[in-house]
C-alpha positions in Angstrom: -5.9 -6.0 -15.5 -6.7 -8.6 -13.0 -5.0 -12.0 -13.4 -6.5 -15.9 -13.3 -5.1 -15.6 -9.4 -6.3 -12.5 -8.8 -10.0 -13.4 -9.5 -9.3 -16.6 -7.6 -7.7 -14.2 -4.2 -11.0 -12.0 -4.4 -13.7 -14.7 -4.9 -12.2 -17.2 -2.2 -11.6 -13.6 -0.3 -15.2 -13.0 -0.5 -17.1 -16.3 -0.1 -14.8 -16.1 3.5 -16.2 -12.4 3.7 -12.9 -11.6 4.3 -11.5 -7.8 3.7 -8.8 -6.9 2.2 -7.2 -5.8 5.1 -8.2 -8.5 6.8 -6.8 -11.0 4.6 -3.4 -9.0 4.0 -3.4 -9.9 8.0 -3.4 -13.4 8.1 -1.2 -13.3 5.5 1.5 -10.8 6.6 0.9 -8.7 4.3 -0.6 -5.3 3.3 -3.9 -4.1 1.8 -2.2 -2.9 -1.0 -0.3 -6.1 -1.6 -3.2 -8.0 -1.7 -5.1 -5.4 -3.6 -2.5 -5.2 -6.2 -2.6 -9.0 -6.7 -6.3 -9.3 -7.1 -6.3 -6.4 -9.2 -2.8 -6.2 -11.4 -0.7 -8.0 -13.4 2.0 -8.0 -10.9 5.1 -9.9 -10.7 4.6 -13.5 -8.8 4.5 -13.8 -5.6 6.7 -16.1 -3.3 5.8 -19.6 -3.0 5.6 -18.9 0.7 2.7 -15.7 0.4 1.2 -17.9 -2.0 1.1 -20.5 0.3 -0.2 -18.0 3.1 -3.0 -17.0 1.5 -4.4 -20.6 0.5 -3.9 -21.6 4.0 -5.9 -18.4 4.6 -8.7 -19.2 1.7 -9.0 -22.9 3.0 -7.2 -24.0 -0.2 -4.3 -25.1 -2.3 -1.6 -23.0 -4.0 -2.4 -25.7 -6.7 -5.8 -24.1 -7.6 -4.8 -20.4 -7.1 -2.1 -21.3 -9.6 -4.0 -23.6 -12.2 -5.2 -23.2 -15.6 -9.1 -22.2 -16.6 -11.4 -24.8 -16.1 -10.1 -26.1 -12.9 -12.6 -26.8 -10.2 -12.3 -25.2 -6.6 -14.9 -28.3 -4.9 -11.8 -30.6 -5.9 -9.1 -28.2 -4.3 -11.7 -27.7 -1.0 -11.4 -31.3 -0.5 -7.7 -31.2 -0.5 -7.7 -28.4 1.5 -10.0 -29.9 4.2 -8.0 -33.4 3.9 -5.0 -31.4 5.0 -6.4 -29.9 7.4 -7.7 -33.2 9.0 -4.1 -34.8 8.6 -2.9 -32.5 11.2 -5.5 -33.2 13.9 -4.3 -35.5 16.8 -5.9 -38.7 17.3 -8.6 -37.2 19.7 -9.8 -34.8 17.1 -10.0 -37.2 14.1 -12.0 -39.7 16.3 -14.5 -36.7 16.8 -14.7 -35.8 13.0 -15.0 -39.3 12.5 -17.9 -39.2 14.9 -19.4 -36.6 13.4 -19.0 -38.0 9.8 -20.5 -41.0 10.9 -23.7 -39.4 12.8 -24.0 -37.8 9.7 -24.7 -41.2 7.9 -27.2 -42.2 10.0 -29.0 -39.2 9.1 
């Protein structure tokens, strides 16, 4: 029977139209790892192939781990604000660009 985390691994999965072997992949991992999690009640994974696979699903290990009700558009902006913290100064300039053409619009 497929866990809160596994739904959240398949439908992040998905929306990326990633496989499952594609995802076990960028995780280090194998199809049937990945299968098993989406799709079992297995026992918990590491806090590091958890970690893995929301770097891999552009989000946190906070909403692959959190209770019902918890909204992913929250976590996405977390996600994308870490990923912007570890841009050097020559790409946040051109994000910040971009963000501000954006305005203008």
């Amino acid at each position: 029977m497929p866990t809160p985390l596994g739904d959240r691994i398949r439908d992040l999965r998905i929306k990326k139209g990633l496989t499952l072997e594609g995802l076990a992949g960028k995780v280090e991992s194998s199809k049937s790892y990945i299968w098993e999690l989406e799709n079992k009640n297995v026992a918990r994974p590491s806090a590091e192939k958890l970690r893995l696979i929301a770097l891999a699903l552009d989000t946190t290990t906070d909403y692959l781990l959190s209770a019902e009700g918890v909204s992913e558009t929250g976590e996405a902006d977390q996600a994308f604000f870490r990923k912007y913290q570890t841009l050097d100064e020559h790409g946040k300039k051109r994000l910040q660009r971009i963000l501000d053409a954006l305005d203008d619009e």
